[in-house]
Structures are given as C-alpha cells and as structure tokens.
N, C-alpha and C positions, 0 to 999 in steps of 0.2 A: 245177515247180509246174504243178496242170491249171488248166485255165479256169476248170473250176468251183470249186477251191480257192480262187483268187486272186479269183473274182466272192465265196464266202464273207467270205475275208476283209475286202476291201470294206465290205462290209453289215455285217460284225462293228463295224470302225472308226466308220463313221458313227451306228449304235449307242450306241459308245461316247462320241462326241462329243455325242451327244446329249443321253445322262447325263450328263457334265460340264458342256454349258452348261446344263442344269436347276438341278442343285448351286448353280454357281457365281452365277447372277441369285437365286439366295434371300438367298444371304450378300448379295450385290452391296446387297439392302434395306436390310441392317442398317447397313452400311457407310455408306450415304448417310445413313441415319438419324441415325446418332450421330458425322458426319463434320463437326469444328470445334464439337463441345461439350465439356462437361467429362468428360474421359475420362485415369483415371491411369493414368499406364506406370511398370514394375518394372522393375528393372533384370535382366536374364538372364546373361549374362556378363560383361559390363562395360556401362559407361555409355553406350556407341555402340549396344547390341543389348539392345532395351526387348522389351516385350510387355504386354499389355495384357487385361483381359475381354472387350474385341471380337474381339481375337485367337481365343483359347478359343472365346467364341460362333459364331464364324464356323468355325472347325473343326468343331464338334460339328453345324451344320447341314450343312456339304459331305457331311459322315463318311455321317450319318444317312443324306443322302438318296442320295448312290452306292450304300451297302450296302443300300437297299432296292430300287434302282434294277436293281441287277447282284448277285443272292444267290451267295455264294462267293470274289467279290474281297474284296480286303481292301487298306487305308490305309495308306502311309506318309506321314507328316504333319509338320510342324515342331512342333506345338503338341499332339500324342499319341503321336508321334512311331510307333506301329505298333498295328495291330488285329489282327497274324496272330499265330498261335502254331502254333510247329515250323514245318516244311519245308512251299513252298505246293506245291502241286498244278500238274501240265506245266499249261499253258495258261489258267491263272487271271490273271483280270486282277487286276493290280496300281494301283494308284492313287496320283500322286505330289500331296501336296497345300503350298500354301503360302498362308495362309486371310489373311494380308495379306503381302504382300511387299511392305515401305517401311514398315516399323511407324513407324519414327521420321518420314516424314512425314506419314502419318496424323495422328501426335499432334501435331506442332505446326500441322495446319493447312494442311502443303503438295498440293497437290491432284495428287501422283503416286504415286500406288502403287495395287495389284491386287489382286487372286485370281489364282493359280493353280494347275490342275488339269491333269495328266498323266496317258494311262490306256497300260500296257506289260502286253506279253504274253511272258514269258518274257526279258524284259530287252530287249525290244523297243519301239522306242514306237508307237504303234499310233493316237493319239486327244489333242487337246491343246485347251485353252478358258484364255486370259487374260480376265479383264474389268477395265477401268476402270471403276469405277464412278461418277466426279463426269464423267468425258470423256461416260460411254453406248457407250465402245466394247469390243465381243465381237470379240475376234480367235478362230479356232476352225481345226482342221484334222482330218483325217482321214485316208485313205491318199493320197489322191489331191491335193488340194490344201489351199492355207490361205485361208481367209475374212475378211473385216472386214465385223461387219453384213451376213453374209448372202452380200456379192459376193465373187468371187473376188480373190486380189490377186495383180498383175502389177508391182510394184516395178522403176524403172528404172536401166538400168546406169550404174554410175557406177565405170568404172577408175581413174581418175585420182586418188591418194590426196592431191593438193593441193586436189580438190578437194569432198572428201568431208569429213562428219563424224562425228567419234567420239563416244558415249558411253560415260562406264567411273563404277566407282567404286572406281577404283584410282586413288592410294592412300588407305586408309583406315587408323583407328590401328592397329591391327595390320601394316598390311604397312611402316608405316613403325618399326616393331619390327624385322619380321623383315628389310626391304631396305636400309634407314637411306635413306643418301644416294642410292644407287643408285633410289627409289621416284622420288625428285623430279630427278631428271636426269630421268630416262623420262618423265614427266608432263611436265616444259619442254619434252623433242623432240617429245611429241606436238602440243603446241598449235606449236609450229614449222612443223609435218610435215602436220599436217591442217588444212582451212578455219575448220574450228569445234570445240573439245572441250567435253562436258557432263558433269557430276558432278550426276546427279540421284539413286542410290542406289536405283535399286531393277533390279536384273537381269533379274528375269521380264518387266517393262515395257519395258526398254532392248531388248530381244529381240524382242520386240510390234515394236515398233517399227521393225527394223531387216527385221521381215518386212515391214512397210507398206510400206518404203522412206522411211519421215520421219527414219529414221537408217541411215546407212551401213556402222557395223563398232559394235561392243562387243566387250572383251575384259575379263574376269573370273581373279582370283584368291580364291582362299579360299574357295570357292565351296562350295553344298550340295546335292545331288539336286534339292531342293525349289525352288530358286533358278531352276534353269534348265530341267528334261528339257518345263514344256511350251513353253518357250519356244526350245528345239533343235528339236523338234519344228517349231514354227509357222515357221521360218527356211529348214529345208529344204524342207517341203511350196511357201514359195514360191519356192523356186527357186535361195536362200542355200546358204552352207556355217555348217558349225556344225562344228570342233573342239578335241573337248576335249586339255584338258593333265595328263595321267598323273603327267610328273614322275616315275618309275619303279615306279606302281604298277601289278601287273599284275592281270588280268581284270577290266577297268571297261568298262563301257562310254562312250560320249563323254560323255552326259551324266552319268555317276556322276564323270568325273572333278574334282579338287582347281579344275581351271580353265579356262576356253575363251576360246576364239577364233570369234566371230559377225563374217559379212559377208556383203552382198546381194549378187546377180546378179553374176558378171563381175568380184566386188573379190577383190584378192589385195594385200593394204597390207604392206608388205615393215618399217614399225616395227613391227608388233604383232606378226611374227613373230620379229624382232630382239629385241623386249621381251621375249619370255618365253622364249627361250634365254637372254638375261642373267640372266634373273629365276632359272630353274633352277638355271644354272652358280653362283649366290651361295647358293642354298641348299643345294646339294648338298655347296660348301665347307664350310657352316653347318654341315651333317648329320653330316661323316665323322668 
C-alpha cells in the first residue's frame, strides 16, 4: 500500500466516523426523550427479544441520515434489516446498524443500552460510533485509534484473569436450550475464575466498554452482525483483540461470526477460551 493510499484511506475512515456519530447523537435525542416512559414492546421471537416504535424510530433516523450523509452506501440494520438491492458495488460502504441494542433494558427502565453504528468497506471495518445515551458517552473509532468523548483511550493491562472482570450475556434462554447443563457449569467457573462477572445484556455496550478498560473481557454467543462489528471495531482500534467464533462457518469475517471473544490490552483469559471449545464440541455433537 502507497502513502498516499493509506493517508486516503485514513481521511475516508474519519469521514466515515463522522457520519456515524451525526446519525447516532440524532437517535441518541429520541432515546433520552422517551427513556422510562410509557413505551410498549412486541414480542419478536420470543419473549426475551422485544422491539419496540423507538426501535423503528431510531433506525429510520440513523438510515435517513447516513444515506444522505454517504450517497451509494447502504444499511444493514436489525430493524429493516437491508437497503441494498442486488450485488453492492467494490468499495461501497456498507453500514452495520443496531438502533437500540438492550431493547429489553430500555423498556424496563434499566439505564444500559445503545446505538450502534459500524461503517465496512468491502467486509472490512473501516469506522465505528456506540453512544450511551442516559451515560452521554460517544465511544468512536476510525483507522487509527478509538475515542471516548473525543479523547483518545489507552485502557490498562490487566493479565491476570483473577483479577479481571467479565461481562457476558451468556447464558441467556436460548443457550440454555441449546447448552442445558453445560451453560451453567461455565457461568459458575466463570464467577470462580474472574474478580467480578456481569450479565448486563447488551454486547455493543459490553464492548464499549472493554475498549474503555471499565471491562476486561466479554465473550458472546448467538450473536448478530449488528450486535457487535462496531463494537470489534472500537476494541481493536484500542489496542484489544476481538475474536470471533466461526464454529465451522466459512468465509466470515470476525465480526460476522455466530460468536466472539473481546479482551483489552495484554488479556489472554484461558476460561473464555476453554468455554467456547466446550461450547462448540456440544454443538457440534448436537448438529451431527
């Protein structure tokens, strides 16, 4: 790659980060606005995965304002779920959205959940914006690094997985479907295994977070595009790893995969790697 390529690309990212946190502080409005009022949730697939008209609302504003922002990208979304039609074009950006991620805490009230915006350039990620909206915090990245509010973040090492904390929302009712017993073994080692475990349920945030350094590892199953690519994203820009879990699907990339694995600087937690070889090997039995 020339200099002048990779100074391009740059300027493209920051760009694009741009556009994203525009999007995302619009909805972030609504979301304060109508956060702990009367607001009813549907059920979507079952009774653990709600969705709501601020859901909707707050997609069609992201949607609107990228697509004006960047003419020729186009949206993959939880809540329109896609804007393109046929094959996109080399080098269009693509836009991964998730217009509340934590619907179920929204609606009762609990003051964690997000936006998030991912902008990818041929399955590449390229540009990423979480916002908390009741916190006031913009996590943001671009090629070069990840931001909070603007500053840089430089999250501290913490190797020592006794003395770190995880947050997951594993297991939830589905995995304790698919893992039975095996789900809640793994959750007891974990709170064994680390300082502190959290079940706050919302991934894009847990990921925020583990870029801040206010958390030390999340690991994910069942996972969706939407769920995590800006939040893989914001994890390596500061200096995290971020991998995903395939499970034998081929041509994904990290974050398109079923599951991941998030940890800051310097962590390499030998259960979370444990868990999801076991978690594999049980499905795989499941599958054959």
């Amino acid at each position: 790659m020339s200099e002048q390529t990779a100074i391009c690309e740059k300027t493209r990212a920051e760009e694009l980060r741009v556009a994203a946190l525009d999007a995302a502080r619009s909805a972030a409005s609504l979301l304060r606005a109508t956060f702990r009022t009367s607001v009813d949730a549907e059920i979507k697939t079952n009774a653990h995965d709600l969705v709501t008209e601020i859901d909707r609302r707050s997609q069609q504003i992201i949607t609107e304002s990228l697509l004006a922002a960047v003419p020729g990208s186009w949206v993959l979304g939880e809540e329109n779920i896609s804007t393109q039609s046929g094959n996109a074009a080399p080098g269009s950006v693509q836009w991964i959205v998730d217009p509340i991620d934590g619907t179920s805490n929204f609606v009762h009230g609990i003051a964690f959940f997000c936006i998030s915006i991912a902008a990818a350039i041929d399955g590449q990620l390229a540009a990423a914006v979480i916002i908390d909206p009741i916190a006031g915090d913009e996590f943001t990245a671009n090629a070069e690094s990840a931001l909070l509010n603007g500053a840089v973040l430089n999250p501290a090492r913490r190797p020592e997985q006794a003395r770190a904390n995880l947050m997951t929302d594993y297991p939830g009712a589905e995995s304790l479907v698919h893992d039975g017993d095996l789900a809640l073994q793994l959750f007891g080692q974990w709170i064994q295994d680390f300082a502190t475990v959290r079940r706050k349920v919302s991934a894009a945030l847990a990921l925020a977070h583990v870029a801040a350094g206010w958390c030390d590892a999340t690991i994910g199953f069942d996972t969706k595009v939407w769920d995590v690519a800006a939040g893989a994203h914001l994890v390596r820009m500061a200096h995290g790893t971020f991998r995903g879990l395939a499970y034998g699907q081929e041509g994904l990339a990290d974050h398109e995969c079923p599951g991941f694995i998030a940890q800051g600087p310097g962590a390499d937690y030998r259960s979370l790697h444990v868990a999801a070889q076991k978690i594999h090997a049980l499905r795989a039995t499941k599958d054959a």
